[in-house]
Backbone as a ProteinNet text record, in pm:
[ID]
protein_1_A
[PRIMARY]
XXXXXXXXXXXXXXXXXXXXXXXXXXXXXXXXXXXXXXXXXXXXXXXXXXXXXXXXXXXXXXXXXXXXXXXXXXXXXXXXXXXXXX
[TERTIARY]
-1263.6	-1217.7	-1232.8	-1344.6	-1341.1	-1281.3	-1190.4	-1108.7	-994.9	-941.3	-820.8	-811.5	-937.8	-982.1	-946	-1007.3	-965.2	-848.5	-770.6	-624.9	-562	-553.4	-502.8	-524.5	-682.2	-704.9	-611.8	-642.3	-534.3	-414.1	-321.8	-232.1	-162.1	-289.1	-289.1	-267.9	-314.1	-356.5	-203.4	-170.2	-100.7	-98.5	-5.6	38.5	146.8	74.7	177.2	210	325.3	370.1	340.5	321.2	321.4	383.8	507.5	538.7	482.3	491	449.9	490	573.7	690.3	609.3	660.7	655.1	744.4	779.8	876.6	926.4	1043.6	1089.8	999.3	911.1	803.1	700.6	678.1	553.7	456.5	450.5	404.3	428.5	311.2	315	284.9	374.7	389.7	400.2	324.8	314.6	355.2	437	490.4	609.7	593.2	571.3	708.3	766.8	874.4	859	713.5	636.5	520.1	513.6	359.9	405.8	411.3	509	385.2	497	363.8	317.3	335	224.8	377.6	321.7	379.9	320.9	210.3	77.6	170.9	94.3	149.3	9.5	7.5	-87.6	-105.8	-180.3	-140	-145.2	-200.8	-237.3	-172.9	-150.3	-128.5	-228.3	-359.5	-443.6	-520.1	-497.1	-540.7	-433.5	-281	-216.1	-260.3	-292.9	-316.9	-483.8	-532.5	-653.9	-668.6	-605.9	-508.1	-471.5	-358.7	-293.1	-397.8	-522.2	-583.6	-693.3	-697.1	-769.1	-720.5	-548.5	-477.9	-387.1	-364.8	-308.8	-353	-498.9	-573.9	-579.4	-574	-541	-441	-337.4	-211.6	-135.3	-178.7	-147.4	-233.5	-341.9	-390.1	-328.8	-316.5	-245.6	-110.6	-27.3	121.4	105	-39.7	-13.1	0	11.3	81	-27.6	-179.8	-266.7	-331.9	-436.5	-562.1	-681.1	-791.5	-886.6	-962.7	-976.3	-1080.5	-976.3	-847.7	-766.3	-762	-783.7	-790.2	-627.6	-615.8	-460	-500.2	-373.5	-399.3	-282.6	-354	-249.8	-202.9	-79.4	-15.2	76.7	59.9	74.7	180.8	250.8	381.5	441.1	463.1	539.1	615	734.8	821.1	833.1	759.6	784.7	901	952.9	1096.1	1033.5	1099.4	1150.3	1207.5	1146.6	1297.5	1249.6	1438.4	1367.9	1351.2	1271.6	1263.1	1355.1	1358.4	1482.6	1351.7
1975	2060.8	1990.5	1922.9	1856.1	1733.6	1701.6	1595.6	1607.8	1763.8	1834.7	1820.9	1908.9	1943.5	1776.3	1700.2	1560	1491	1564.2	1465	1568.8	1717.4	1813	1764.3	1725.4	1635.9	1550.1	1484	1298.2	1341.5	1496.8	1507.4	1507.7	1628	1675.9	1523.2	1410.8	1351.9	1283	1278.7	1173.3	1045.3	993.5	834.8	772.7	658.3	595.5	483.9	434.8	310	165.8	80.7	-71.5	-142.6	-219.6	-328.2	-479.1	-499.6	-699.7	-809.1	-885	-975.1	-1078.5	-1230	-1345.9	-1397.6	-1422	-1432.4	-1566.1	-1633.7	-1765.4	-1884.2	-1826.2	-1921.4	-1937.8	-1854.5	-1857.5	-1776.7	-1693.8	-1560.9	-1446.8	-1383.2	-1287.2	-1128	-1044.7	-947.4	-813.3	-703.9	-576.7	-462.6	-368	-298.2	-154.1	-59.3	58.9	156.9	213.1	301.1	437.7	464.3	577.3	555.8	468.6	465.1	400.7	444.4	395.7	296.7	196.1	104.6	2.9	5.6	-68.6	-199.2	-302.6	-432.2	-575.6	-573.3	-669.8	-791.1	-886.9	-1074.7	-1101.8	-1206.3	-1277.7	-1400	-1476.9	-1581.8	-1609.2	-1512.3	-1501	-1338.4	-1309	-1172.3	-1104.3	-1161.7	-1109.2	-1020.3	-1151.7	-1115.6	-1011.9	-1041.4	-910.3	-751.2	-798.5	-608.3	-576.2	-671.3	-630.3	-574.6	-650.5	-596.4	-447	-454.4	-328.1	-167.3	-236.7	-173.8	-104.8	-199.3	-171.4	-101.4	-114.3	-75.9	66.7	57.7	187.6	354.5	349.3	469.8	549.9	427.3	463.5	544.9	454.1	476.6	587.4	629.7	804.4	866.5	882.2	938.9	970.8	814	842.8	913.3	920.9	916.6	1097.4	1156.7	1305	1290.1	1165.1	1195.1	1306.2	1257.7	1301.6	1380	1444.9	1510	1416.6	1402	1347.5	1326.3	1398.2	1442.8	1442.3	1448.4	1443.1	1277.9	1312.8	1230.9	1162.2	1007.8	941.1	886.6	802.9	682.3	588.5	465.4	333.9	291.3	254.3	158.3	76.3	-53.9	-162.9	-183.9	-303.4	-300.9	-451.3	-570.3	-692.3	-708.6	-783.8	-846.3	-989.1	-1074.3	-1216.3	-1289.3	-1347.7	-1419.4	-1558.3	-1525.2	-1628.3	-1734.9	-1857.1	-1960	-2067.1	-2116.4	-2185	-2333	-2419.1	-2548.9	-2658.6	-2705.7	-2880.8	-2943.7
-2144.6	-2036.7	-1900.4	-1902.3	-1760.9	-1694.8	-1861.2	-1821.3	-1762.2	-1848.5	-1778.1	-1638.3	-1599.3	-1418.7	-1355.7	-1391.2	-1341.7	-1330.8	-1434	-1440.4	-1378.4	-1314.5	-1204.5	-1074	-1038.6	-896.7	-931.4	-965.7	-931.1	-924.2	-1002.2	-1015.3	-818.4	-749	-602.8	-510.7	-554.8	-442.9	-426.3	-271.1	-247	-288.3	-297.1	-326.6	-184.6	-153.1	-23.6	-71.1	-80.8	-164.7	-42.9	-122.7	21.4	-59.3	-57.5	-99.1	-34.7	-116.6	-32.6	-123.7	-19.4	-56.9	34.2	-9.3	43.1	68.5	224.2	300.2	280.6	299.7	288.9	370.9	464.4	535	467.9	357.1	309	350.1	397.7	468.2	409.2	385.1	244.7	369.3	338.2	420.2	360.1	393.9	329.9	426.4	350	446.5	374.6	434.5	350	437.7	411.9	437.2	466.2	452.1	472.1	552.5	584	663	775.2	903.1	1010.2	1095.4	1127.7	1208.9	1096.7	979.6	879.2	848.6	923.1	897.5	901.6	785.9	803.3	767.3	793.4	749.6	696.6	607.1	555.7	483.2	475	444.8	254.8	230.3	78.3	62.6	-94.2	-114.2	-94.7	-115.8	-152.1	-8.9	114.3	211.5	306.8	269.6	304.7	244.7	121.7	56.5	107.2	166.5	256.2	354.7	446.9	557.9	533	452.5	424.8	407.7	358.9	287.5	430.3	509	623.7	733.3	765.7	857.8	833.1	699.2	623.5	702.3	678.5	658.6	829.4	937.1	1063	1079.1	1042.5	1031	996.4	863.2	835.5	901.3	975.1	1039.5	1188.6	1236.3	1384.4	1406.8	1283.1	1268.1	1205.3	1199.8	1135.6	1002	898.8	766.2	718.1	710.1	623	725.4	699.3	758.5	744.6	855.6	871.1	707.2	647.5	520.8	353.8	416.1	268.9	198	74.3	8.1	-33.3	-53.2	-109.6	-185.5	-195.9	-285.8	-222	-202.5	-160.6	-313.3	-325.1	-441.8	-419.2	-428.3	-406	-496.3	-472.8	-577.6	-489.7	-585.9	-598	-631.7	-574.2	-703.1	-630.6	-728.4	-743.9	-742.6	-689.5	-728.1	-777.7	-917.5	-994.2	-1008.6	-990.3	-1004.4	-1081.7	-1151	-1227	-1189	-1260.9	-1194.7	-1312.9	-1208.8	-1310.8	-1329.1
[MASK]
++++++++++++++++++++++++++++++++++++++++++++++++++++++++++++++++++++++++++++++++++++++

């Protein structure tokens, strides 16, 4: 029963999507269609979805999305380009 109750929360909580792509310079950049203002650069993915992860939570806050105390969820999402090599 109390797993139910748990998978109803997670059902409530927001989700804010961030994509992050690596730009033709080599500059890995995260940045969301819903979260206004959120257009981090980084030099690693790793250190963009840090970024993201740090600057996000302002962000729906300053912009009204969320309430001070409501709970989200950030989700992150790549797509690699592929190529092939000779």
């Amino acid at each position: 029963m109390h797993e139910k109750a748990a998978m109803a929360d997670q059902a409530d909580v927001r989700r804010f999507d961030i994509d992050v792509s690596r730009t033709e310079d080599g500059v890995w950049t995260a940045t969301s269609s819903v979260i206004p203002g959120l257009n981090i650069e980084g030099d690693t993915f790793e250190e963009a979805v840090a970024e993201a992860r740090a600057w996000a939570p302002g962000l729906l806050r300053a912009n009204n999305i969320v309430a001070q105390q409501e709970i989200y969820r950030l989700v992150f999402s790549s797509q690699i380009d592929q190529a092939v090599l000779d």
